[in-house]
C-alpha angles and dihedrals in degrees: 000000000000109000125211125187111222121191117272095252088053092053091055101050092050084050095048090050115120103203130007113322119214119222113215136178136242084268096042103253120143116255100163158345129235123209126190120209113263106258123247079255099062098035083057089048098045077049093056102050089041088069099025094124097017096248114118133172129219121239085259091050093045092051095044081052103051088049090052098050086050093049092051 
């Protein structure tokens, strides 16, 4: 994994994000996406919605159901 060191101030902003931040360039080209780790909120709440009626799917069952959404 390659490392880079970014300012301070530029450290705080990318914490302080509250979705994906995009890195650009000086010429606004994408180099990059930062993604901060879900909170213990939303993985409670993800938690939450995935029971919610007490039915789950396995990885193979999600996947059968997707492809068949995209093939109706």
């Amino acid at each position: 994994m390659t490392k880079v060191s970014v300012a301070d101030d530029l450290a705080a902003k990318i914490r302080s994000g509250e979705g994906p931040i995009e890195l650009v360039d000086a010429n606004g080209q994408t180099i990059g996406v930062v993604r901060r780790p879900p909170t213990d909120a939303e993985i409670e709440r993800a938690k939450s919605r995935a029971s919610r009626d007490g039915k789950r799917l396995s990885w193979a069952q999600l996947v059968a159901k997707v492809k068949n959404e995209a093939n109706a």
